[in-house]
N, C-alpha and C positions, 0 to 999 in steps of 0.2 A: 054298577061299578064293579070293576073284574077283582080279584084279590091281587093282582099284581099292581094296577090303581092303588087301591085302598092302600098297600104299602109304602108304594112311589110316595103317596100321600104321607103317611106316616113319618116315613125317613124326613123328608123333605124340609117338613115342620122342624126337625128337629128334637122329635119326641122319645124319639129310642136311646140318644146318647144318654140323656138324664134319666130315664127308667134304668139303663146297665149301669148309672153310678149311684143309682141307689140303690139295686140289688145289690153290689161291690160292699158300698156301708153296711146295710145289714147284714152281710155275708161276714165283713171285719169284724164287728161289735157281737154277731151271735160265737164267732170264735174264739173273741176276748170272753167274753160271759163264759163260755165252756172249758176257756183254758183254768180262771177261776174256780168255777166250780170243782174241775177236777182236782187242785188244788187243794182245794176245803175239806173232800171227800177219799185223799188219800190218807194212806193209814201210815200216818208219822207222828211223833211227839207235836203239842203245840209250838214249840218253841222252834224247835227246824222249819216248820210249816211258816211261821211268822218269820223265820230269820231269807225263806225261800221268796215269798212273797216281796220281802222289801228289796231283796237283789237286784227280781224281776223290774218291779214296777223302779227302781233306781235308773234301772238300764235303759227300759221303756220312757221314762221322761227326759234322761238326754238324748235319745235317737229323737224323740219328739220336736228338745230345742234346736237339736244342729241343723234337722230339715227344717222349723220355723225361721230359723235364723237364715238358711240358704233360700227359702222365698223370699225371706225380708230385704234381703239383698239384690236378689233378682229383680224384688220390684224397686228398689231404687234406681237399680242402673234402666230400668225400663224408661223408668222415669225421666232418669237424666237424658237416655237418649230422645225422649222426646222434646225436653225443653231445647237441645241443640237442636234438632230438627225444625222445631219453631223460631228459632234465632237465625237456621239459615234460611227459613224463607223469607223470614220477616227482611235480612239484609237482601234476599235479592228483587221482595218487593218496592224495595226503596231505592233500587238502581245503586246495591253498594255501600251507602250510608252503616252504619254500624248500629246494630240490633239496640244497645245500649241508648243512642238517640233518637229511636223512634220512638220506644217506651217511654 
């Protein structure tokens, strides 16, 4: 098998997406780790250092909830469009009748 196979292969499966998004994560998490660290290890009073820390991590946990919040969303409307989509096949597999009275 050529190395251009063996790739073709590779891609194909689907195995590359998921290895680049976990290099991505550990790439994110050793940055968070480092940003910390740096953090701990600069030369400020403790108390600046703890008032710097809670800012961050303040700021960091609503950027957290407004993107959780805008998936959470995303996936309802996903959602909903899917249940209309199964309402309208369902009315045009009944020649019309209304989704409501098939179920």
């Amino acid at each position: 098998m050529t190395k251009a196979q063996q790739y073709e292969r590779y891609t194909s499966k689907g195995l590359a997406p998921a290895r680049q998004r976990t290099g991505l994560v550990y790439l994110l998490v050793g940055g968070g780790v480092g940003g910390v660290l740096a953090l701990l290890f600069a030369p400020k009073p403790g108390a600046d250092l703890r008032h710097d820390i809670s800012d961050r991590s303040a700021g960091l946990f609503s950027t957290v909830k407004e993107k959780t919040d805008r998936v959470y969303d995303l996936g309802e409307n996903i959602s909903g469009a899917m249940d209309d989509s199964q309402r309208l096949t369902l009315t045009r597999r009944s020649g019309g009748r209304k989704a409501s009275s098939i179920v």
